[in-house]
NUKE-61157 format. One record per residue: x, y, z of N, C-alpha, C in turn; residue in one letter. Coordinates in pm, whole numbers, padded with zeros to 5 digits, always signed. Each point is the difference from the previous one (the first is absolute). Layout:
# NUKE-61157
XYZXYZXYZa;...
This chain:
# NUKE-61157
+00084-00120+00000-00084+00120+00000+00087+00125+00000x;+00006+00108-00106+00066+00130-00007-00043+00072+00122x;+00130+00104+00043-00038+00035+00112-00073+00124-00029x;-00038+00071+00085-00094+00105+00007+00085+00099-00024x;+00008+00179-00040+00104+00080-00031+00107-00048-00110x;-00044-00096-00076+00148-00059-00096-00086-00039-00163x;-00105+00071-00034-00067+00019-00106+00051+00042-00104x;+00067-00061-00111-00003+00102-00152-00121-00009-00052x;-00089+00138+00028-00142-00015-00056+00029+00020-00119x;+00101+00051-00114+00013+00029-00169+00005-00108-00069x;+00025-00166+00154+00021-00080-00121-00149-00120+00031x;-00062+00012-00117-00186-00073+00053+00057-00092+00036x;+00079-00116-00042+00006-00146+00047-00006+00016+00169x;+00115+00091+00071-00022+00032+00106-00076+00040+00111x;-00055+00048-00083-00109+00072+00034-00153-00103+00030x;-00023-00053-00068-00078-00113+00016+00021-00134+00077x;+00137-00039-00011+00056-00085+00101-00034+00034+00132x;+00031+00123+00041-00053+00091+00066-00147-00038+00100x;-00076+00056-00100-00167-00014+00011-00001-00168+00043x;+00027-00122-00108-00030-00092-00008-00004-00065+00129x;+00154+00053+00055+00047-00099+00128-00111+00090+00133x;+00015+00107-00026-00129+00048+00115-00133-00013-00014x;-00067-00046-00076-00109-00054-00067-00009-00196+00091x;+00182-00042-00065-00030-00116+00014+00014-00081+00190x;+00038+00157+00070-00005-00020+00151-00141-00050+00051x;-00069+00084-00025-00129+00037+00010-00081-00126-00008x;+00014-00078-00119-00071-00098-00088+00030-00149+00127x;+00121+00017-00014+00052-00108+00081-00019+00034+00137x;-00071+00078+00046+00000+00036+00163-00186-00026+00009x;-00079+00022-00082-00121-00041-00012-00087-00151+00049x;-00086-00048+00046-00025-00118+00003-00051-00088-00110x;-00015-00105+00032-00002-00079-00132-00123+00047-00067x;-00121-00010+00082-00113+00015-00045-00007+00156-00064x;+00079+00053-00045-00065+00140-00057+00126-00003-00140x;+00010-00092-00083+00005-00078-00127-00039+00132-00076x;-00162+00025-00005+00037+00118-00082+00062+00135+00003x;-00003+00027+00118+00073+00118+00015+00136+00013-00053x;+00078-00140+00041+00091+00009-00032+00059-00011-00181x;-00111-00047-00050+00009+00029-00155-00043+00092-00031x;-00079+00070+00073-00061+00188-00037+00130+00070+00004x;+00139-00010+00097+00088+00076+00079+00130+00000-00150x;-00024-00176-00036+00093-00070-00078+00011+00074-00150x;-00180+00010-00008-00036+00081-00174+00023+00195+00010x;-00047+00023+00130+00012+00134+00037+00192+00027-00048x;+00091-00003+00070+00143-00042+00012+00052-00012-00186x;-00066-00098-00036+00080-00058-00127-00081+00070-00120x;-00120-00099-00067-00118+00069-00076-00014+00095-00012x;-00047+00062+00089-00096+00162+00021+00177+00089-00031x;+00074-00005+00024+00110+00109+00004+00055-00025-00156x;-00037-00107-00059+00103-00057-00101-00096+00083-00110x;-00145+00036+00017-00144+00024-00085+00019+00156+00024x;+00059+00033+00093-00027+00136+00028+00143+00102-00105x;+00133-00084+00048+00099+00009-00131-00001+00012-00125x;-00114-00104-00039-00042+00017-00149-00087+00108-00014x;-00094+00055+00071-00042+00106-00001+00063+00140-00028x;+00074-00016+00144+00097+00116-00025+00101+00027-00108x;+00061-00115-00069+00049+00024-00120-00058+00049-00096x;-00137-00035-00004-00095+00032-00178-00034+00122+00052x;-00022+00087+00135-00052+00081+00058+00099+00162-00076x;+00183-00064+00031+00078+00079-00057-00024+00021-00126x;+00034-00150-00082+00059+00023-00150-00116+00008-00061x;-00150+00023+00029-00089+00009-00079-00052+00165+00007x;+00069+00102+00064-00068+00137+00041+00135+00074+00000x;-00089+00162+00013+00107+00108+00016+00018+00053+00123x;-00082-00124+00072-00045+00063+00153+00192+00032+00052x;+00085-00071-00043+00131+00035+00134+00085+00137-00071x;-00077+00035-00126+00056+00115-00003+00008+00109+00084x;-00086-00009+00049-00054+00105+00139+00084+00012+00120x;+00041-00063+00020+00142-00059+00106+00162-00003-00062x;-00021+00023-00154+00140-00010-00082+00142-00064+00091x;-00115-00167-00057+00090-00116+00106+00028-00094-00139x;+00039-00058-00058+00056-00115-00081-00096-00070+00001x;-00047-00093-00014-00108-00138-00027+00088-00069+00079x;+00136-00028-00031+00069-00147+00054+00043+00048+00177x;+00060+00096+00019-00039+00067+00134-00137-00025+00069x;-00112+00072-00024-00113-00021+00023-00023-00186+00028x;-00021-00028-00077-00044-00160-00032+00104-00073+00126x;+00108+00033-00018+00126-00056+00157-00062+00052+00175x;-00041+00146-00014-00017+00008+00127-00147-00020+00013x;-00062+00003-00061-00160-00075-00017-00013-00113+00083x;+00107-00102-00123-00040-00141+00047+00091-00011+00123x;+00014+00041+00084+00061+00036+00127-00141-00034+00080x;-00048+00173-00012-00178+00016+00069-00065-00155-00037x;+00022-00041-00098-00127-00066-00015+00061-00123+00056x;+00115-00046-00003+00018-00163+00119-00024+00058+00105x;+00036+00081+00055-00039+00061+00130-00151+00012+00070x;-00090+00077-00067-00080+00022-00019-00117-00060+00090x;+00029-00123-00016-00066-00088+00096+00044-00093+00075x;+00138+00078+00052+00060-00098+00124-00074-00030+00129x;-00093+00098+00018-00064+00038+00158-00093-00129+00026x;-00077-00078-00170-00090-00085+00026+00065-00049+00102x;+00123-00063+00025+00023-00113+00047-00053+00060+00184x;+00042+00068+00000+00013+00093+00163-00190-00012+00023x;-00088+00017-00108-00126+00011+00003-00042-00129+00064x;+00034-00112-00019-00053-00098+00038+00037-00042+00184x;-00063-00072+00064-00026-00029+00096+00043-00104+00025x;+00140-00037+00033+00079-00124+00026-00077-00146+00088x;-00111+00091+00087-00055-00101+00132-00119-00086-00122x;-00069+00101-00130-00096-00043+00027-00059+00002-00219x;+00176+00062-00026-00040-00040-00167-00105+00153-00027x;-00073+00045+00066-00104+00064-00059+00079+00172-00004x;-00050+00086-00079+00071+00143-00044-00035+00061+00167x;+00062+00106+00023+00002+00094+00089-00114+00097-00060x;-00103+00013+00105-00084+00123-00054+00052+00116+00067x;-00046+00086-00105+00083+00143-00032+00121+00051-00021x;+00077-00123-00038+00106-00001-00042+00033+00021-00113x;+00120+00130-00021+00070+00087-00111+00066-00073-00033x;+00035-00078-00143+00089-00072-00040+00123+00077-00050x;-00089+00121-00113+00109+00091-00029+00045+00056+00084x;-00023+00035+00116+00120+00088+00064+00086-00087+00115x;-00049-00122-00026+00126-00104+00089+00051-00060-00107x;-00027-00011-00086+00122+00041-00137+00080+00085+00009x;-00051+00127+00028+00084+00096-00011+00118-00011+00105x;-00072-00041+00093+00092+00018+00153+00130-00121-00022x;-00059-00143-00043+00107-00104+00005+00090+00074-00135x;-00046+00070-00080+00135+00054-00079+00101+00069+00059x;-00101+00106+00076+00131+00059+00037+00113-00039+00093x;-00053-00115+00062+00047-00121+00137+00130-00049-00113x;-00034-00024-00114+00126-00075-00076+00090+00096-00069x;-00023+00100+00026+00107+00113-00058-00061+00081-00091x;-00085+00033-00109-00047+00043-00077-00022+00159+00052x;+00006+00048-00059+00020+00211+00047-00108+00089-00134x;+00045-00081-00124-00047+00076-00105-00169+00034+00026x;-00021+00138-00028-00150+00070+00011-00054-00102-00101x;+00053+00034-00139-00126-00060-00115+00030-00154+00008x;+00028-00068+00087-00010-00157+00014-00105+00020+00148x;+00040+00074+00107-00081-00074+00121-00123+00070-00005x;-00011+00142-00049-00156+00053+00016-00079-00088-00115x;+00041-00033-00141-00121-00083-00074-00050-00080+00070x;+00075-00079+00084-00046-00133+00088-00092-00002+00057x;+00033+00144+00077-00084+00000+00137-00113+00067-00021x;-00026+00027-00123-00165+00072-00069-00031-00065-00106x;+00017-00118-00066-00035-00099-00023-00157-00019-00044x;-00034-00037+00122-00128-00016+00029-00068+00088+00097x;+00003+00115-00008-00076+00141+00019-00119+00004-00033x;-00099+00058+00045-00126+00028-00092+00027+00139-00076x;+00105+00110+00063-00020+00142-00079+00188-00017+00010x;+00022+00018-00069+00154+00012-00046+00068+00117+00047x;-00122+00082-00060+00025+00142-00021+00009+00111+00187x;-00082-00048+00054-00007+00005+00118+00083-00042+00110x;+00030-00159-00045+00108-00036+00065+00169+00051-00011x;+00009+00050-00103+00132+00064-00017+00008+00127+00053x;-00106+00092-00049-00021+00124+00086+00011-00030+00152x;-00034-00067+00022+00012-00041+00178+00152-00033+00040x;+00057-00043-00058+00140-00074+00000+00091+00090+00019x;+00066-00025+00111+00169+00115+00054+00071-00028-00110x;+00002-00124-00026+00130-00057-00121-00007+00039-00107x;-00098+00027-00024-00029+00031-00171+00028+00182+00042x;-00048+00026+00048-00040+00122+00002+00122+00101+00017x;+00100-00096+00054+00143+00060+00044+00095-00050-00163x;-00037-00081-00063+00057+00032-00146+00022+00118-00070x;+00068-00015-00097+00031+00098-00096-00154+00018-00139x;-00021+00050-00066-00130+00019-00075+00037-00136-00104x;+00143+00010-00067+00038-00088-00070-00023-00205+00052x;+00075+00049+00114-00025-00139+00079-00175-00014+00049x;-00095+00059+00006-00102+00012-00004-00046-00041-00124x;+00017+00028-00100-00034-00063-00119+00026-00142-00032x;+00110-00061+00045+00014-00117-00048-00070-00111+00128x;-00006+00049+00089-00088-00086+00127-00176+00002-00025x;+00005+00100-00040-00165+00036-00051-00021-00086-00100x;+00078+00005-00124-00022-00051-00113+00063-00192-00012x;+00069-00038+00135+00053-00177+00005-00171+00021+00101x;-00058+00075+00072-00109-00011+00104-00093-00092-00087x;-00039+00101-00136-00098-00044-00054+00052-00119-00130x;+00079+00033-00032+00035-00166-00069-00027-00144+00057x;+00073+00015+00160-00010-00104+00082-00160-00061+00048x;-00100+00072+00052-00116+00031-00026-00062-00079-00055x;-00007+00058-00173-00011-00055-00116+00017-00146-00003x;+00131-00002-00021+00023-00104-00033+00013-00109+00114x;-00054-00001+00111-00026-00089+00107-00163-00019-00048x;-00097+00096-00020-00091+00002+00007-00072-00117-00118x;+00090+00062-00116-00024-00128-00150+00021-00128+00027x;+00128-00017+00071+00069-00127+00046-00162-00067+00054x;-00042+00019+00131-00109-00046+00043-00125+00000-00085x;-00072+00085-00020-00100+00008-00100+00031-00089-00079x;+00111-00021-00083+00009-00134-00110-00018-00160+00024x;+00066+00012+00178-00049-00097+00052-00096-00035+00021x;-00118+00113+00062-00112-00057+00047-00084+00000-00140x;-00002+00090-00066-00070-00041-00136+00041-00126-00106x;+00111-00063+00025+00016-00150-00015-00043-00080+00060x;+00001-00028+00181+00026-00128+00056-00111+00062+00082x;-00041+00126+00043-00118+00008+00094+00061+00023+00150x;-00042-00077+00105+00000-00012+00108+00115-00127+00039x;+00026-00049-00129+00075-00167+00046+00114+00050+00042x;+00090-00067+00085+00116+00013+00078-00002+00118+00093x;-00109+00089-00036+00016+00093+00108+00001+00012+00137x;-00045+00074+00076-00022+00010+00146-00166+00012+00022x;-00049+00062-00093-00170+00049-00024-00015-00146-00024x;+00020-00071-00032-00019-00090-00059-00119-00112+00161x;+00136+00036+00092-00029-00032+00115-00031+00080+00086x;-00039+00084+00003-00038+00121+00117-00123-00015+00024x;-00011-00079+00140-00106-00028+00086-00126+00137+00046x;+00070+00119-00044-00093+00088+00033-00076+00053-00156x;+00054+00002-00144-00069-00030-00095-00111-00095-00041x;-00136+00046-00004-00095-00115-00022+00013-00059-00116x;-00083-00111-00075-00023-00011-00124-00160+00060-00081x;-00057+00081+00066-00164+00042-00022+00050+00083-00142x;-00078-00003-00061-00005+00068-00143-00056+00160+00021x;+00073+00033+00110-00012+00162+00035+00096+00149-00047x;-00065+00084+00005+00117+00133-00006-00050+00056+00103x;+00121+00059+00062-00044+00057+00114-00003+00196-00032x;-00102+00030+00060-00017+00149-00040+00092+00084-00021x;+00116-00018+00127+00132+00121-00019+00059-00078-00104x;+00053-00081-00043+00019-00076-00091-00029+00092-00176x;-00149-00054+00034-00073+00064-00134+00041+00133-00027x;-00006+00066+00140-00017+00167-00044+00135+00029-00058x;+00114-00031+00094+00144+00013-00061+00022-00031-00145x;-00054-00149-00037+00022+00009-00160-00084+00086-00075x;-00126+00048+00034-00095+00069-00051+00060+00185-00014x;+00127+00025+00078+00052+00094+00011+00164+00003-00049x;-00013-00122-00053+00116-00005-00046+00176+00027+00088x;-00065-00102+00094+00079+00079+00127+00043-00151+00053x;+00100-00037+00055+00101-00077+00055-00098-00090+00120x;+00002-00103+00006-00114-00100+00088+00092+00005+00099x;-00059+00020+00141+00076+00040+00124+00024-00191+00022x;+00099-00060+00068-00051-00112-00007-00082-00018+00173x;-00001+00053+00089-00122-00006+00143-00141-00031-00092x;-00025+00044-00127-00116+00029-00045-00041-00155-00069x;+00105-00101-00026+00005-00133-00039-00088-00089+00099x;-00138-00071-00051-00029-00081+00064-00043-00128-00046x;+00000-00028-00154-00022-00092-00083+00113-00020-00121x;+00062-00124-00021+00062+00006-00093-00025+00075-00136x;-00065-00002-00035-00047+00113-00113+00062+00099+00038x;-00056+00078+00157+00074+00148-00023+00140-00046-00006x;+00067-00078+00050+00124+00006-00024+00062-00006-00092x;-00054-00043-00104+00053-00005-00119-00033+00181-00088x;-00130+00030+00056+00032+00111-00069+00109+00099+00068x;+00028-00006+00152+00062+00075+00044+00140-00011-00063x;+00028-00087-00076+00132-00056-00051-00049+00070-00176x;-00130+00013-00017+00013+00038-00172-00015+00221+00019x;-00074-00006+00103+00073+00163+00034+00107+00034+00018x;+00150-00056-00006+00089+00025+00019+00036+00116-00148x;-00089-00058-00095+00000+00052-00149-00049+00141+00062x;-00044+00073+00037-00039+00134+00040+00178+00091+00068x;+00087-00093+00004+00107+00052+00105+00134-00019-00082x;-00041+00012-00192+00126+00002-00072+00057+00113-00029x;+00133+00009+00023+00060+00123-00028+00051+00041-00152x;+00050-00115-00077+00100+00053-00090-00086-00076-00144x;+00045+00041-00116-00086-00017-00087+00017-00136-00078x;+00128-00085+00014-00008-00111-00023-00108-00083+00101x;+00010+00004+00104-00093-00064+00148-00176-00010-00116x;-00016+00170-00012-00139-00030-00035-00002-00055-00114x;+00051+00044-00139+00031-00066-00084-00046-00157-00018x;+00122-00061+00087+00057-00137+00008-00184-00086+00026x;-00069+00085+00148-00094-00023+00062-00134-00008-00138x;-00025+00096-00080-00080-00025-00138+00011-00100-00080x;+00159-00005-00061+00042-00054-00066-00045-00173-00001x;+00033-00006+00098+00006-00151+00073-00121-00066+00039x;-00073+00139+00039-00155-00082+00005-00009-00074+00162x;+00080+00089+00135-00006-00047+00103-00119+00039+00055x;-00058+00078-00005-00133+00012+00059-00091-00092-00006x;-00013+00022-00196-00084-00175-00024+00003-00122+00065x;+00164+00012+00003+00034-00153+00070-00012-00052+00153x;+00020+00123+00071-00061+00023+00106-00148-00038+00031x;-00073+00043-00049-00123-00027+00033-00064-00134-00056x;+00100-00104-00087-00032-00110-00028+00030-00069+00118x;+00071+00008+00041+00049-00048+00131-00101+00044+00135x;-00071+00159-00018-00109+00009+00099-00101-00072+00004x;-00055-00021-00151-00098-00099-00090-00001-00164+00075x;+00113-00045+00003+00027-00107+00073+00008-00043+00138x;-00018+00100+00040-00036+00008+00193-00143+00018+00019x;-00035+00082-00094-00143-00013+00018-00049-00139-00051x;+00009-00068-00117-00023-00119-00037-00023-00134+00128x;+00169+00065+00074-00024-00130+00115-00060+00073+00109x;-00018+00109+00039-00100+00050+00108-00175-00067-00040x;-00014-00025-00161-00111-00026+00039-00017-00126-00012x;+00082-00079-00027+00014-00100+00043-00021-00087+00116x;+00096+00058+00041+00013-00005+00179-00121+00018+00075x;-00069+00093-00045-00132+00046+00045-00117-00090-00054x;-00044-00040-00159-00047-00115-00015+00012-00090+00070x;+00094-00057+00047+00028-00141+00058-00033+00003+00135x;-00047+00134+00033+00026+00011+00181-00176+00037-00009x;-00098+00060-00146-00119+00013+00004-00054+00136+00060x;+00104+00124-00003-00044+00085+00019+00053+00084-00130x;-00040-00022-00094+00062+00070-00153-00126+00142-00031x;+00080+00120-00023-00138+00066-00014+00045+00088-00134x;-00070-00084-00118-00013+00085-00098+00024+00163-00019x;-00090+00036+00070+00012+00160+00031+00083+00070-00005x;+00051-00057+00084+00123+00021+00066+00117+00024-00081x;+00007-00128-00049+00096-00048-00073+00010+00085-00143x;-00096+00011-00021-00012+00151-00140+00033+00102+00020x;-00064+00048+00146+00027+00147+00003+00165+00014+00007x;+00061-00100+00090+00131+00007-00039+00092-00024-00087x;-00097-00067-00099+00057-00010-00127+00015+00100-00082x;-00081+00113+00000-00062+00169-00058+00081+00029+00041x;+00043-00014+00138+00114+00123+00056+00120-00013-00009x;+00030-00078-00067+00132-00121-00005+00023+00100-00139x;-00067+00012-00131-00031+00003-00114+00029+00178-00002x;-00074+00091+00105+00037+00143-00046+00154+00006+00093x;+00043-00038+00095+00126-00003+00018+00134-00048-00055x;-00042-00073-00078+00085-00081-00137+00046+00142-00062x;-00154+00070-00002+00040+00136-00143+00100+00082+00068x;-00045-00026+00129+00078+00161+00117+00144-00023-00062x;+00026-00138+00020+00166-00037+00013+00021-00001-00171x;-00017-00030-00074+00027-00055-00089-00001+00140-00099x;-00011+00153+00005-00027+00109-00030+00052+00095+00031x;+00138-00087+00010+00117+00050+00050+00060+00087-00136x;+00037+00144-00036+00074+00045-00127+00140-00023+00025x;+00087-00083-00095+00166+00057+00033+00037+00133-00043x;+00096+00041+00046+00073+00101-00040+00113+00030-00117x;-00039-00136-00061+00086-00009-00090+00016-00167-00085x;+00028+00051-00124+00026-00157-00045+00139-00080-00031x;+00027-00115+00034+00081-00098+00026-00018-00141-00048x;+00081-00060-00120-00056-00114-00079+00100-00079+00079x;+00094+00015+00015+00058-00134+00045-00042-00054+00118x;+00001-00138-00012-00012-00059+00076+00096-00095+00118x;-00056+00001+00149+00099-00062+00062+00062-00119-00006x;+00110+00040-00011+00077-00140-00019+00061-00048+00091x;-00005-00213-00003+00079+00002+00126+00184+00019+00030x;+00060-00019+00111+00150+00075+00035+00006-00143+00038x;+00159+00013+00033+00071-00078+00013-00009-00017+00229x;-00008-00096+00038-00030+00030+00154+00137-00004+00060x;+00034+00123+00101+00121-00027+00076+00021-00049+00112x;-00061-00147+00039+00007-00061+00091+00065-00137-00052x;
């Protein structure tokens, strides 16, 4: 195990070795019975960072967005994929050694942030992307921030502008997932406080109906959770993100996947003999004008290429 303070974050192999082995403390300190967690921790770690890379590469070489920062692409793309193995070191800290299950109210990004700086890491535009990550207002959170705020305007630009790349391209990474595979391997998958009823829950509704970010307290049926995961599309910054998001047809795909929870909600409910038509329509209607909310998204611009996959540095 590398020691702590003895990091070359410039070089990824390291850098991930890094993550992997603190990832793989965690995994191995868990009890047997929480199997999935420890393949949630395993795909979080490896997968999810390797998806988020490819992102961030097509994110550079497909836009004029890093002109704005007058940083190189191959610069950029190096201290990027820095943030992004990083990025989600904290899962591991999130989980609950006694008992497998996540810590509620627990900041992943900013015990990310913290175990970076525990291993030596100093650079602004590597530790602030991290630790705003997963923000609901970006914009707010930096304004709030001593660190940022004590930058130079220049160095302000390039933390602002890796802020919202990272973002982005964490945000696609997931969305592609769940609009492929759904709920499988996840944690929702199993979350004892998610029902299976073929419901939306009102704050739920109104947020997508406002085009506004699904709080997740407001989650009480798998459905909302999934939309709270397809509002993330309301929280893109850069014009490949929305782009990519049209292009691709993740909204659609998204809601094939909502389509299919409802399918086995009423299922579930058939078989148990309390199935109520009604019901089951009206949330089908509402399912149908929130599709439009999300899916009526304009980019800011157009972008033909498409993502391609990278080579993984693990």
């Amino acid at each position: 195990m590398q020691e702590v303070n003895n990091i070359n974050f410039q070089n990824a192999k390291e850098c991930w070795r890094y993550v992997y082995n603190k990832t793989k403390q965690i995994i191995d300190s868990l009890p047997d019975s929480s199997m999935k967690t420890k393949v949630w921790l395993q795909k979080k770690a490896i997968t999810h960072v390797s998806e988020v890379i490819k992102v961030v590469d097509n994110m550079i070489a497909n836009s004029d967005y890093m002109e704005s920062v007058d940083m190189k692409p191959r610069k950029a793309f190096a201290r990027l994929t820095t943030v992004a193995i990083f990025h989600d070191l904290g899962r591991a800290a999130e989980v609950d050694t006694q008992t497998g299950e996540l810590k509620k109210g627990f900041d992943h990004a900013l015990a990310s942030y913290e175990m970076m700086k525990d291993a030596g890491i100093k650079d602004a535009d590597i530790l602030i992307p991290v630790k705003y990550h997963g923000c609901l207002n970006l914009g707010e959170a930096l304004n709030n921030d001593a660190e940022y705020q004590n930058l130079s305007d220049e160095e302000k630009k390039v933390v602002l502008s890796f802020s919202q790349i990272i973002r982005d391209a964490d945000k696609i990474a997931n969305l592609e997932e769940k609009a492929n595979y759904g709920f499988k391997g996840s944690l929702e998958e199993r979350d004892p406080n998610l029902s299976d009823k073929y419901e939306i829950s009102p704050e739920v509704e109104k947020s997508i109906r406002a085009k506004q970010q699904v709080n997740n307290k407001d989650r009480k049926t798998r459905v909302d959770a999934m939309l709270r995961i397809a509002g993330w599309m309301f929280d893109l910054n850069t014009p490949f993100a929305k782009q990519y998001i049209r292009n691709n047809k993740v909204a659609e795909r998204i809601f094939e996947q909502v389509d299919n929870l409802m399918q086995t909600a009423k299922q579930k409910a058939i078989e148990e003999g309390n199935f109520d038509q009604k019901k089951y329509d009206e949330t089908s209607n509402k399912l149908k004008t929130l599709q439009n909310c999300l899916s009526d998204q304009h980019p800011d611009q157009h972008i033909t290429r498409k993502i391609q996959s990278t080579k993984l540095y693990a």
